[in-house]
Structures are given as C-alpha cells and as structure tokens.
mmCIF file as Biopython writes it, N, C-alpha, C and O atoms, coordinates in Angstrom:
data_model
#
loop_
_atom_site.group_PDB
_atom_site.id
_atom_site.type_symbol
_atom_site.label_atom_id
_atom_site.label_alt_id
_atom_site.label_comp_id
_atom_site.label_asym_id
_atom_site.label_entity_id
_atom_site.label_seq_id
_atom_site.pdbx_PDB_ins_code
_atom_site.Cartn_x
_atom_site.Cartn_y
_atom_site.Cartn_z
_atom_site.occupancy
_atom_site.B_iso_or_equiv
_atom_site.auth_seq_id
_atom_site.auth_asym_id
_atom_site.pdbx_PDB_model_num
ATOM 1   N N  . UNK A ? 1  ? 70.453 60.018 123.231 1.0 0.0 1  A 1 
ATOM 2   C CA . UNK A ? 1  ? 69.403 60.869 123.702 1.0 0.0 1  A 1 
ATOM 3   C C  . UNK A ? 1  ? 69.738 61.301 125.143 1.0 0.0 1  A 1 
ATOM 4   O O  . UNK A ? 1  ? 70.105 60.446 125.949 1.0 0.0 1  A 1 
ATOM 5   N N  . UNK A ? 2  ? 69.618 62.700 125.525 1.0 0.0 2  A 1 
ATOM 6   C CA . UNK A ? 2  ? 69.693 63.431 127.010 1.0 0.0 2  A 1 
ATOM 7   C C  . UNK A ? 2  ? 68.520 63.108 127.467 1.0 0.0 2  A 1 
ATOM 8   O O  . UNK A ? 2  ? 67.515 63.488 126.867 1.0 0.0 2  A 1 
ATOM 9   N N  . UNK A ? 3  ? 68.408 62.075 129.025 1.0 0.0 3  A 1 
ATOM 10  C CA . UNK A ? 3  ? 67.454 62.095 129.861 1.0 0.0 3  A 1 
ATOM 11  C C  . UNK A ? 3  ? 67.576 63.135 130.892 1.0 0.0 3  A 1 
ATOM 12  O O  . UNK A ? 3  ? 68.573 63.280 131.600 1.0 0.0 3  A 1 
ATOM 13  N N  . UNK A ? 4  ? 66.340 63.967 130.947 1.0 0.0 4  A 1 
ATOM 14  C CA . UNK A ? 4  ? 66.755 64.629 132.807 1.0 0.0 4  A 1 
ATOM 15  C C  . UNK A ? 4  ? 66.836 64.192 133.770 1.0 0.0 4  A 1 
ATOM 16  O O  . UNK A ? 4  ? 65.769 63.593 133.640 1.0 0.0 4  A 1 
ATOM 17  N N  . UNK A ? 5  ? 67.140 63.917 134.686 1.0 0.0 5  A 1 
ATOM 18  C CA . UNK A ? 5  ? 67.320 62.931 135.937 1.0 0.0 5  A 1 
ATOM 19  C C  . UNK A ? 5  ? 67.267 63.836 137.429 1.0 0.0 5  A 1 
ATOM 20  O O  . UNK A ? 5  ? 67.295 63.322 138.548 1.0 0.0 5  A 1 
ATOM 21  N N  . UNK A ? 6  ? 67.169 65.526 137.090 1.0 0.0 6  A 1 
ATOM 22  C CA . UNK A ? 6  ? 67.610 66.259 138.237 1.0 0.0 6  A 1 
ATOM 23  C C  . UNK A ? 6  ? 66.953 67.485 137.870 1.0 0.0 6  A 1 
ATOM 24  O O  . UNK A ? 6  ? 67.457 68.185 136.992 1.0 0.0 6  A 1 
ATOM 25  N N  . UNK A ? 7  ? 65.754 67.870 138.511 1.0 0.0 7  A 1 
ATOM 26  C CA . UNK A ? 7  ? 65.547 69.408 138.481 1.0 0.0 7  A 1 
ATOM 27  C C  . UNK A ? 7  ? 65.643 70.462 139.758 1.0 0.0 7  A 1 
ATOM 28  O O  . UNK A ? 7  ? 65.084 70.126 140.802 1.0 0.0 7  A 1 
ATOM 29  N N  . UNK A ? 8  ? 66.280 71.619 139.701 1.0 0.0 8  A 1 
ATOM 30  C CA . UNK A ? 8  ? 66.077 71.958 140.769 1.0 0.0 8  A 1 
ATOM 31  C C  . UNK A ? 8  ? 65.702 73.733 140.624 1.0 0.0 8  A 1 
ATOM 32  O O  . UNK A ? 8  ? 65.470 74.156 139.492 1.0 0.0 8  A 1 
ATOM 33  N N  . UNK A ? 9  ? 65.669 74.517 141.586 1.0 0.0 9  A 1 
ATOM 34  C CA . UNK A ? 9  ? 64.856 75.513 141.401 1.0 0.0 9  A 1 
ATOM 35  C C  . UNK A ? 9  ? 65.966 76.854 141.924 1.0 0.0 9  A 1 
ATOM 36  O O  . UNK A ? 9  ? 65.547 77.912 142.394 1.0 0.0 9  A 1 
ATOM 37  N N  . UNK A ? 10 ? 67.284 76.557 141.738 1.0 0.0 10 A 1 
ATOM 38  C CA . UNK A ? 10 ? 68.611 77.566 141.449 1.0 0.0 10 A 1 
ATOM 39  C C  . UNK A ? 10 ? 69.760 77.134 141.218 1.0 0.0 10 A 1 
ATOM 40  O O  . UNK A ? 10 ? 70.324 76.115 141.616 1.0 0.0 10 A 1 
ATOM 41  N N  . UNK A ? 11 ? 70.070 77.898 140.599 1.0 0.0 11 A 1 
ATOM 42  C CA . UNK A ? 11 ? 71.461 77.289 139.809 1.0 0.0 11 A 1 
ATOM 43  C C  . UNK A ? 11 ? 72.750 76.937 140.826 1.0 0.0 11 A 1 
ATOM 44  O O  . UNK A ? 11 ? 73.754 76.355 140.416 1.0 0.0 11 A 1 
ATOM 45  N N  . UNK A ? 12 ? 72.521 77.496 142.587 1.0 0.0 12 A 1 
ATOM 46  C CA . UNK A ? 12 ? 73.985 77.057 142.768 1.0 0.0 12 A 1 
ATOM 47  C C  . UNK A ? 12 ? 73.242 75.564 143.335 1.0 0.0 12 A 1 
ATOM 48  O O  . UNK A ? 12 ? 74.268 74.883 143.322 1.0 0.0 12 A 1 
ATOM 49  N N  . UNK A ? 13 ? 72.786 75.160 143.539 1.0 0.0 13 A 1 
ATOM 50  C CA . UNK A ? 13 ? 72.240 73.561 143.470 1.0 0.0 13 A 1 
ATOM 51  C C  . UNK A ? 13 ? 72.674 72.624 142.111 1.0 0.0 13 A 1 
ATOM 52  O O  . UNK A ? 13 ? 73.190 71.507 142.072 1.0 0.0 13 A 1 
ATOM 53  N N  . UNK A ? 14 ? 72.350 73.326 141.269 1.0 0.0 14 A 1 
ATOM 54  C CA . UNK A ? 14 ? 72.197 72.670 140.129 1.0 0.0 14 A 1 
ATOM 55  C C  . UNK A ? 14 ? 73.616 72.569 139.396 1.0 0.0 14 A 1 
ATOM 56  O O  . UNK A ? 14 ? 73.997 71.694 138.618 1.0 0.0 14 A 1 
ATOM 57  N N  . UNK A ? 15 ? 74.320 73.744 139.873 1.0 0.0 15 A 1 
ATOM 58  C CA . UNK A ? 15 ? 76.204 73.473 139.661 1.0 0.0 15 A 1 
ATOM 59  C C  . UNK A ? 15 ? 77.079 72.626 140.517 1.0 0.0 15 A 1 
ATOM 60  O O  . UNK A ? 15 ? 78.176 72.181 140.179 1.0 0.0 15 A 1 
ATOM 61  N N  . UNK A ? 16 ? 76.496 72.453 141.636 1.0 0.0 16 A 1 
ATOM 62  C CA . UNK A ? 16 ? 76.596 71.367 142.535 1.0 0.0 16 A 1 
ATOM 63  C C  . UNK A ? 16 ? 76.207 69.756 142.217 1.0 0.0 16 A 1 
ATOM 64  O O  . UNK A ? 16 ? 76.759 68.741 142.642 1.0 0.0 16 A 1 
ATOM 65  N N  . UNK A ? 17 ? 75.500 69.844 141.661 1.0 0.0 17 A 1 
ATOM 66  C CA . UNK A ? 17 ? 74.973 68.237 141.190 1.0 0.0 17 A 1 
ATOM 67  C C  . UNK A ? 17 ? 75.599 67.832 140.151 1.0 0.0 17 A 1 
ATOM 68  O O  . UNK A ? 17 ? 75.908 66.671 139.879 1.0 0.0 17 A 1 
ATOM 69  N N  . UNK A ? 18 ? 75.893 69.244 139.262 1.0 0.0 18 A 1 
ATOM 70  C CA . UNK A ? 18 ? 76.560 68.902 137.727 1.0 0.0 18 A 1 
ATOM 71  C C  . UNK A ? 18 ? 77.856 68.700 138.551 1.0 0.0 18 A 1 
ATOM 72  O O  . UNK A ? 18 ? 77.986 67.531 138.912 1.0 0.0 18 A 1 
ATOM 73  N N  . UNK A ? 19 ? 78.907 69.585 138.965 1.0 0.0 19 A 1 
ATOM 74  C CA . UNK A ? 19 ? 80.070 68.669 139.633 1.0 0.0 19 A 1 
ATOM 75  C C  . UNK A ? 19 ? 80.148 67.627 140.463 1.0 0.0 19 A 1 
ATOM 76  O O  . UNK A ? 19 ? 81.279 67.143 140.512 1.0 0.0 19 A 1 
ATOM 77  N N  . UNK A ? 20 ? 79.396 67.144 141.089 1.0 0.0 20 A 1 
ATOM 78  C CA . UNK A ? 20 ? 78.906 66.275 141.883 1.0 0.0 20 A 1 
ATOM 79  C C  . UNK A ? 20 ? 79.046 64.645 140.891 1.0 0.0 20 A 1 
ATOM 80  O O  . UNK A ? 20 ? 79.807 63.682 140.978 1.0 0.0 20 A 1 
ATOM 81  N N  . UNK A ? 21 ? 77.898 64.987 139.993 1.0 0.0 21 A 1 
ATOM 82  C CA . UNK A ? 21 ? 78.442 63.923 138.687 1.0 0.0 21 A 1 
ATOM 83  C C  . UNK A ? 21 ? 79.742 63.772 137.836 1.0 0.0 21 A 1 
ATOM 84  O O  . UNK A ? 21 ? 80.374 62.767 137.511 1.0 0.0 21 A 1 
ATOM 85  N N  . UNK A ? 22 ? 79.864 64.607 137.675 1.0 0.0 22 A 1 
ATOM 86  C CA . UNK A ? 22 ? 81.218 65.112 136.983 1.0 0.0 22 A 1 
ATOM 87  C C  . UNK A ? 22 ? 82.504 64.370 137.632 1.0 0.0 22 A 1 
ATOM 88  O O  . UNK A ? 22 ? 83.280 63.662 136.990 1.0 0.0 22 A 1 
ATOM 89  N N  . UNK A ? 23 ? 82.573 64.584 138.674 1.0 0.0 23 A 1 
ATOM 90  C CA . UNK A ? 23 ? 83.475 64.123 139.641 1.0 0.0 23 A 1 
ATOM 91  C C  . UNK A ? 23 ? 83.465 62.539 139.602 1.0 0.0 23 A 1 
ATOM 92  O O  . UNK A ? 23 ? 84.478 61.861 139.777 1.0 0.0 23 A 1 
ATOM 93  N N  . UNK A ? 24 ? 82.160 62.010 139.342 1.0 0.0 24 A 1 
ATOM 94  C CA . UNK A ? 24 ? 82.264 60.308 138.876 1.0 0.0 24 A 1 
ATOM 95  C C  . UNK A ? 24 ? 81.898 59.890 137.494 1.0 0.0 24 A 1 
ATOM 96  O O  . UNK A ? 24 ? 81.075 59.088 137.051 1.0 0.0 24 A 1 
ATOM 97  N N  . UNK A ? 25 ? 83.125 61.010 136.738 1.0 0.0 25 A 1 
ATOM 98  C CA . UNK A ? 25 ? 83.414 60.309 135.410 1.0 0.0 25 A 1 
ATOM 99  C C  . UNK A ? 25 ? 81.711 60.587 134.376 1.0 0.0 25 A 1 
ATOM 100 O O  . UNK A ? 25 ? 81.800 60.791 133.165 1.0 0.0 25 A 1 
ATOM 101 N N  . UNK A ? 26 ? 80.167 60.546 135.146 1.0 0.0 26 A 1 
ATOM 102 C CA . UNK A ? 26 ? 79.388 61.002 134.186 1.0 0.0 26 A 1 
ATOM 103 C C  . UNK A ? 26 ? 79.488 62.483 132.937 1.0 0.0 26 A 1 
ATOM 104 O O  . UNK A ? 26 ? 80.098 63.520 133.194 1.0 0.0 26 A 1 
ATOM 105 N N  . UNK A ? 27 ? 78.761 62.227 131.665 1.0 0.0 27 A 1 
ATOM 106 C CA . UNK A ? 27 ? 79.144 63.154 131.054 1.0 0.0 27 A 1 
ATOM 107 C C  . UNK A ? 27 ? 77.424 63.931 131.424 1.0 0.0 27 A 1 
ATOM 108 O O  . UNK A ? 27 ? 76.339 63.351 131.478 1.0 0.0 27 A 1 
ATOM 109 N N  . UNK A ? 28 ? 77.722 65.332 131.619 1.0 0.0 28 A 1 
ATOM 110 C CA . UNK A ? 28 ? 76.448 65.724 131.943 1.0 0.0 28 A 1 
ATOM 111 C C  . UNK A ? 28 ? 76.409 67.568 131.386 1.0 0.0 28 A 1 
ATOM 112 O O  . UNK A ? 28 ? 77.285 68.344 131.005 1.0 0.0 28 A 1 
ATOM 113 N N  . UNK A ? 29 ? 75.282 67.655 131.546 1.0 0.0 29 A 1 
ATOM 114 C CA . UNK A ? 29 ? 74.572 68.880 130.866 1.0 0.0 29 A 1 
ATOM 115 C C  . UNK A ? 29 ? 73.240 69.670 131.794 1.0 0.0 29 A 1 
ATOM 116 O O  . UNK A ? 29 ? 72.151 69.273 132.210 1.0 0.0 29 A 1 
ATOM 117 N N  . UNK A ? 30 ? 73.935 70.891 131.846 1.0 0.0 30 A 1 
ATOM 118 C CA . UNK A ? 30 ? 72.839 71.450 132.757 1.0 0.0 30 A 1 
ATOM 119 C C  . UNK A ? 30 ? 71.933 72.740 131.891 1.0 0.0 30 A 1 
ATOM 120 O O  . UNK A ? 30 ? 72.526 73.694 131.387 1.0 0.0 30 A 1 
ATOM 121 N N  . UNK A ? 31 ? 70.784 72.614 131.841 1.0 0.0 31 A 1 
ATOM 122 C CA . UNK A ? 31 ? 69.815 73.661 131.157 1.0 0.0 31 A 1 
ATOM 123 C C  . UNK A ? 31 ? 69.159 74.507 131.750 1.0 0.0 31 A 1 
ATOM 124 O O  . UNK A ? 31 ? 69.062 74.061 132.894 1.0 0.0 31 A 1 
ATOM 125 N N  . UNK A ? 32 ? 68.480 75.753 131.683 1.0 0.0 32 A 1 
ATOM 126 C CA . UNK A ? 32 ? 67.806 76.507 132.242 1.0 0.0 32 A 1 
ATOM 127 C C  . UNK A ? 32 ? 66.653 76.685 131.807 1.0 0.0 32 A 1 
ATOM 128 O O  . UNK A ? 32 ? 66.724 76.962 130.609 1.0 0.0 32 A 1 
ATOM 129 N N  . UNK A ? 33 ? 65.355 76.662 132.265 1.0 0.0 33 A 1 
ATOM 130 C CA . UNK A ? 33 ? 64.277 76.463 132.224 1.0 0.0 33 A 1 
ATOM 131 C C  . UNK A ? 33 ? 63.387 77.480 131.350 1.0 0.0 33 A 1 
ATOM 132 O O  . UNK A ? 33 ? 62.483 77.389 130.521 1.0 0.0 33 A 1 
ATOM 133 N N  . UNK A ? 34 ? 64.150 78.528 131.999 1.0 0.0 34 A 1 
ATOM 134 C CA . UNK A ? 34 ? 63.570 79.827 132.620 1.0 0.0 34 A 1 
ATOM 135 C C  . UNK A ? 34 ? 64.310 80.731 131.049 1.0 0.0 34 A 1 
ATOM 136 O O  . UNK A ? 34 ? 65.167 80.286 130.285 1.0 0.0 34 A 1 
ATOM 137 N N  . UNK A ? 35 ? 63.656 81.972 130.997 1.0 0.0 35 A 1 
ATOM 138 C CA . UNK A ? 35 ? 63.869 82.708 129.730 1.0 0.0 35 A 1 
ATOM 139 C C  . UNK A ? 35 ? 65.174 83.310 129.987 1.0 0.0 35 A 1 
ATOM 140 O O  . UNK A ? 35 ? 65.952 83.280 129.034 1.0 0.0 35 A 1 
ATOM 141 N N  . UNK A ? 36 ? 65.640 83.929 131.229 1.0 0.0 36 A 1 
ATOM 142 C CA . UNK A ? 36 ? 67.077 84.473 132.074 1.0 0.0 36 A 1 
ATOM 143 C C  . UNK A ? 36 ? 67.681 83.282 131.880 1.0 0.0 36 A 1 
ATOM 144 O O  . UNK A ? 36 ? 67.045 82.366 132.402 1.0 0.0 36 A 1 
ATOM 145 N N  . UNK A ? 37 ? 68.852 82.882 131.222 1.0 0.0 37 A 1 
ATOM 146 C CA . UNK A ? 37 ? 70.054 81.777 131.103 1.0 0.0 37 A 1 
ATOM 147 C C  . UNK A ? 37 ? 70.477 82.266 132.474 1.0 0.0 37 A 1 
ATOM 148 O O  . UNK A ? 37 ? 70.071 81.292 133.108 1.0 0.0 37 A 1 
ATOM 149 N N  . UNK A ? 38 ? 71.026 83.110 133.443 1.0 0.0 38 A 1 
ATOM 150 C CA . UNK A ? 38 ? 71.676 82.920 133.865 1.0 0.0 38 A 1 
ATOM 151 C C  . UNK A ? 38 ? 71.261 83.924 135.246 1.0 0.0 38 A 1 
ATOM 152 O O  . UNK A ? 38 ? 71.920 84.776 135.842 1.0 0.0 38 A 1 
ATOM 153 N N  . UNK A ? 39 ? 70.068 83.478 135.418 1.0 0.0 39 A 1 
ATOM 154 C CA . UNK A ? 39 ? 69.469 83.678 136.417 1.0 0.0 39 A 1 
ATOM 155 C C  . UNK A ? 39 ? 70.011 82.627 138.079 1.0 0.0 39 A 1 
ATOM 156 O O  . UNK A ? 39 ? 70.380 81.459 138.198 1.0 0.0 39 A 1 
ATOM 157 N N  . UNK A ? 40 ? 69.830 83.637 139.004 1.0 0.0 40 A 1 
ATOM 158 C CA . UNK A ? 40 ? 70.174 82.776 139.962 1.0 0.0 40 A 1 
ATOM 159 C C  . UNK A ? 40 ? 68.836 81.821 140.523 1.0 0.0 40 A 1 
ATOM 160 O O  . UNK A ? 40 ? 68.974 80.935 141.366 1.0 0.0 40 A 1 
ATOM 161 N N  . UNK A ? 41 ? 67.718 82.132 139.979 1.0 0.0 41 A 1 
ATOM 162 C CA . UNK A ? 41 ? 66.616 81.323 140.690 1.0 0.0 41 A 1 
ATOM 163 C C  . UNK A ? 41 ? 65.888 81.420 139.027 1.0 0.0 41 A 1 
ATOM 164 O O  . UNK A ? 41 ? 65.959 82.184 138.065 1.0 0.0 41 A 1 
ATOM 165 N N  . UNK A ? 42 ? 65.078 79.969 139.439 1.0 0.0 42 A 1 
ATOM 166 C CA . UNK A ? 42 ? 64.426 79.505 138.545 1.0 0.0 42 A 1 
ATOM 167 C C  . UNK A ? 42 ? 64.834 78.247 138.227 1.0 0.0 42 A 1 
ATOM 168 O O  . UNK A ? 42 ? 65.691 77.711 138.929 1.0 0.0 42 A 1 
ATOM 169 N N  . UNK A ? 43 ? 64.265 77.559 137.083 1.0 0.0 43 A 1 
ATOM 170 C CA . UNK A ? 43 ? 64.222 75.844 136.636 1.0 0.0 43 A 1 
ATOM 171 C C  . UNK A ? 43 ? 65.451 75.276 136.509 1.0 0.0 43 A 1 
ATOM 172 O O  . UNK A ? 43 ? 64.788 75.595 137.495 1.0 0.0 43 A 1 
ATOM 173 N N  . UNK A ? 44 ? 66.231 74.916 136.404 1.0 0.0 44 A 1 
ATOM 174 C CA . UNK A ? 44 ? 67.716 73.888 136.008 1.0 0.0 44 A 1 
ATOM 175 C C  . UNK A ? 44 ? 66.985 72.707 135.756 1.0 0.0 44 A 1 
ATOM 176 O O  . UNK A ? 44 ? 66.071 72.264 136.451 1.0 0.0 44 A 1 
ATOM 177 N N  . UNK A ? 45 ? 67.460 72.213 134.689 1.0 0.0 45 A 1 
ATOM 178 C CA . UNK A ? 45 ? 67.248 70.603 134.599 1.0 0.0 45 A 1 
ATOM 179 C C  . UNK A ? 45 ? 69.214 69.803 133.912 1.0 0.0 45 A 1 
ATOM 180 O O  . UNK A ? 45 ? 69.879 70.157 132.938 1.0 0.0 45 A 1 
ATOM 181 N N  . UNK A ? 46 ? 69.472 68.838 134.845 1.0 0.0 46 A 1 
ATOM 182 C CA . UNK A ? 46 ? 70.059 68.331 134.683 1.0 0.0 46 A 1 
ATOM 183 C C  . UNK A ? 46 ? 70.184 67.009 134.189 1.0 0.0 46 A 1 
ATOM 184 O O  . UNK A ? 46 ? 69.673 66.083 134.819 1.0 0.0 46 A 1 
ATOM 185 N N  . UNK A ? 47 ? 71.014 66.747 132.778 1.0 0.0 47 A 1 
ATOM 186 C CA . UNK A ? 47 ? 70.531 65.605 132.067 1.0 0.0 47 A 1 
ATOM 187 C C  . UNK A ? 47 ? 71.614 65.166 131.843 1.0 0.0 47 A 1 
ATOM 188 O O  . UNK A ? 47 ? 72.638 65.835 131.981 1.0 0.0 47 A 1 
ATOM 189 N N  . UNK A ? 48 ? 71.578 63.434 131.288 1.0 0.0 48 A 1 
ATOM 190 C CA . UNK A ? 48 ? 72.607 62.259 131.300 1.0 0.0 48 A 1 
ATOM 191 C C  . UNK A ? 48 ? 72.479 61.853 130.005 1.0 0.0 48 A 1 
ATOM 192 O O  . UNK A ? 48 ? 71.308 61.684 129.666 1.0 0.0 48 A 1 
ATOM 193 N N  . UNK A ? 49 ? 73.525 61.586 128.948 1.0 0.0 49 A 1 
ATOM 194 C CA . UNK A ? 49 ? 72.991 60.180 128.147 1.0 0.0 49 A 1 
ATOM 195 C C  . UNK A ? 49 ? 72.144 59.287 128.500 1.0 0.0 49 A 1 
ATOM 196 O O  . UNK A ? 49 ? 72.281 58.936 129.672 1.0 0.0 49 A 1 
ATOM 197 N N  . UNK A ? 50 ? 71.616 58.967 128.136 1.0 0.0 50 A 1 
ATOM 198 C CA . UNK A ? 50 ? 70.829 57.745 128.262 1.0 0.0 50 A 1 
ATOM 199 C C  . UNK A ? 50 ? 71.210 56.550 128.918 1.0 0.0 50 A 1 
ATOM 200 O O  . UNK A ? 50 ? 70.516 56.065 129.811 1.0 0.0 50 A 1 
ATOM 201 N N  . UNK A ? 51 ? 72.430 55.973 128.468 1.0 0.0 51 A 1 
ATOM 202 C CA . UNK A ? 51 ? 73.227 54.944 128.752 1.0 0.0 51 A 1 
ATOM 203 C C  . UNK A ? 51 ? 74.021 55.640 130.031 1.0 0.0 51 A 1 
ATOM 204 O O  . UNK A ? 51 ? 74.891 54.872 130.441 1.0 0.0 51 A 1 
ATOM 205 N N  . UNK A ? 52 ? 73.965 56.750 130.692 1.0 0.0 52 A 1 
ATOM 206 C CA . UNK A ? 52 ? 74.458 56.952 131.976 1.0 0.0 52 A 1 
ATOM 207 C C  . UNK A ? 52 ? 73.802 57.371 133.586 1.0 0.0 52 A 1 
ATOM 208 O O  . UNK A ? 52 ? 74.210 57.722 134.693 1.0 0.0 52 A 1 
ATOM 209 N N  . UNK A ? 53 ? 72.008 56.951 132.588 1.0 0.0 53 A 1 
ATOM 210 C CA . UNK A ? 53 ? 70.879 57.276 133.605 1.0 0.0 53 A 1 
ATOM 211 C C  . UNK A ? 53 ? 70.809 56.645 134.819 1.0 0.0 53 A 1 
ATOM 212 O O  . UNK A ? 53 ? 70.790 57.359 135.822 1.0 0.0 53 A 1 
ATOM 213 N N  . UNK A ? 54 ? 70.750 55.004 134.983 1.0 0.0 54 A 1 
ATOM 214 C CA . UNK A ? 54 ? 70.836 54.493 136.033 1.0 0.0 54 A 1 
ATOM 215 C C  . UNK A ? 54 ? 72.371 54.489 136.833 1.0 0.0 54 A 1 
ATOM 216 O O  . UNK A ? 54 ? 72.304 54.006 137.963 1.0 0.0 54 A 1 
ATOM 217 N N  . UNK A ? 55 ? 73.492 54.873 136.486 1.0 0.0 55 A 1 
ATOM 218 C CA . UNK A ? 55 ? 74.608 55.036 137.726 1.0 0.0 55 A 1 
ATOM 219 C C  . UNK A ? 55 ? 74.039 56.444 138.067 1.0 0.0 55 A 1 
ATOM 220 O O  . UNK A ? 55 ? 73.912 56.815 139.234 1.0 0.0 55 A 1 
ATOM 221 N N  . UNK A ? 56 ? 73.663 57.304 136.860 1.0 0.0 56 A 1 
ATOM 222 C CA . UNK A ? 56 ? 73.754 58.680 137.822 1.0 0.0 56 A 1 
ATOM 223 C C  . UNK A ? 56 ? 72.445 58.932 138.975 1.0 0.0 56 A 1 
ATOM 224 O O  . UNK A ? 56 ? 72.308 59.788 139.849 1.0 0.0 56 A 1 
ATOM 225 N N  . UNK A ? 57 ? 71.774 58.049 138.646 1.0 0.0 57 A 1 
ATOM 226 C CA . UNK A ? 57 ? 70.574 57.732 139.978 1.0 0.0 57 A 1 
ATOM 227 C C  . UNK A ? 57 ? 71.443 57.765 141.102 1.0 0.0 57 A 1 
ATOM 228 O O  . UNK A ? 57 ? 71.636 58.576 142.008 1.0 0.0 57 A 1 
ATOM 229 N N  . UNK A ? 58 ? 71.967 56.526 140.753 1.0 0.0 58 A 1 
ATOM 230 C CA . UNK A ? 58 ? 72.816 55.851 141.746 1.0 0.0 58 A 1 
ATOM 231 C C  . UNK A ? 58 ? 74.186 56.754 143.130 1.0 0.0 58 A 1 
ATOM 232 O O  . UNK A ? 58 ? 74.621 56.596 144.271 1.0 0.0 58 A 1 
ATOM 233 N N  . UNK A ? 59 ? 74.302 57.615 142.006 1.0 0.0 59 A 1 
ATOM 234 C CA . UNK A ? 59 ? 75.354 58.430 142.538 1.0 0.0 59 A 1 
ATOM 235 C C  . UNK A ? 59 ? 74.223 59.461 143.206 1.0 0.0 59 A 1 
ATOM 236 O O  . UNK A ? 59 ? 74.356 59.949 144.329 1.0 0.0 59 A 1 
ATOM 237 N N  . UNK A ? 60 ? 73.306 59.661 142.492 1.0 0.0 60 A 1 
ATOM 238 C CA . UNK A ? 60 ? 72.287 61.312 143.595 1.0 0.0 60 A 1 
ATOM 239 C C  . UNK A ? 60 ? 71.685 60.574 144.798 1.0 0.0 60 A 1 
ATOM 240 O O  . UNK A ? 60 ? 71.538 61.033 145.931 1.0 0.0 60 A 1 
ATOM 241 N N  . UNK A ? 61 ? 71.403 59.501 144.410 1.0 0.0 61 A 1 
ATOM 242 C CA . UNK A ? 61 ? 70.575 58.617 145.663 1.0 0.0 61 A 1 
ATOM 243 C C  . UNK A ? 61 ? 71.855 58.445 146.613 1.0 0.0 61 A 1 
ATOM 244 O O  . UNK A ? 61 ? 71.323 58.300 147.713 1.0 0.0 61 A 1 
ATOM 245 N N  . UNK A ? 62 ? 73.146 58.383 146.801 1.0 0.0 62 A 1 
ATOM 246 C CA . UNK A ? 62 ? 73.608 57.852 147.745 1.0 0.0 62 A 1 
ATOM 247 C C  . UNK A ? 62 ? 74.548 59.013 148.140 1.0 0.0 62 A 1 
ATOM 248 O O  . UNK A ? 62 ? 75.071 58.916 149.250 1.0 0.0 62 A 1 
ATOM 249 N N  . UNK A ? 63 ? 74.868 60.219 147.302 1.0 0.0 63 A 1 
ATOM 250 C CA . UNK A ? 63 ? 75.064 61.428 147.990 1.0 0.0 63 A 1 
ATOM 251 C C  . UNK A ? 63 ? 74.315 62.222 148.371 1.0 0.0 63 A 1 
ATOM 252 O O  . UNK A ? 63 ? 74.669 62.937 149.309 1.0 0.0 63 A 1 
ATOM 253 N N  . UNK A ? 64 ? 73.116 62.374 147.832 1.0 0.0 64 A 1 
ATOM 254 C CA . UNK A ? 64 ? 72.234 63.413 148.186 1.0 0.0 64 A 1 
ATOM 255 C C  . UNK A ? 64 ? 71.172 62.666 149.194 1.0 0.0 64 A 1 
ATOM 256 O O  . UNK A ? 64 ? 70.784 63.395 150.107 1.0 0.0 64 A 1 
ATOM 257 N N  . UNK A ? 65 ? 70.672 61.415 149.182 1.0 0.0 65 A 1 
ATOM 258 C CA . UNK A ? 65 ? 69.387 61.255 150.082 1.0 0.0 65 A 1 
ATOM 259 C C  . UNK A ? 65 ? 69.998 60.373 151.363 1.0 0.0 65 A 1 
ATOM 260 O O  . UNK A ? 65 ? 69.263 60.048 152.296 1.0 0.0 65 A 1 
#
C-alpha cells in the first residue's frame, strides 16, 4: 500500500523531495492533486510503500527541518 508522507503546493518542490528520496535508495511516487497533471502550482502528494514510511520521515525531517 502507497502512504503519503509529503504534500506540497508546486511541483518544483515536490520534484525536489521525490529526488531528494530517491537519492536514499527510497522507492517513491509523486501525484497531482489538481485536474492539470502538469500544472506548475497546485496539490502534489508524495507517497512511500508502506514499509518505507518511517526512514522516509526520517530522511525529510533531517534534510528539510
């Protein structure tokens, strides 16, 4: 099952977080909220397996905050 773990409100954020994870081996998936796929503003939600929810905390909490 895909948990979201990351929403943000434009996509170059949200391509940033997906490489951001990416870069430590998580397998990840980024969605658009919004009816425009490929809009520059609007919803992103970024999601993990299940079984990769708590490192990828781990990794946004200690690069991003």
């Amino acid at each position: 099952m895909w948990i979201v773990i990351f929403i943000t409100q434009n996509k170059e954020t949200a391509n940033n977080v997906t490489e951001l994870l990416r870069a430590t081996g998580l397998i990840v998936k980024m969605r658009s909220t919004s009816a425009r796929e490929n809009a520059a503003y609007g919803c992103y939600e970024i999601l993990l397996p299940e079984s990769e929810v708590e490192e990828g905390h781990r990794v946004l909490i200690s690069e991003l905050f």
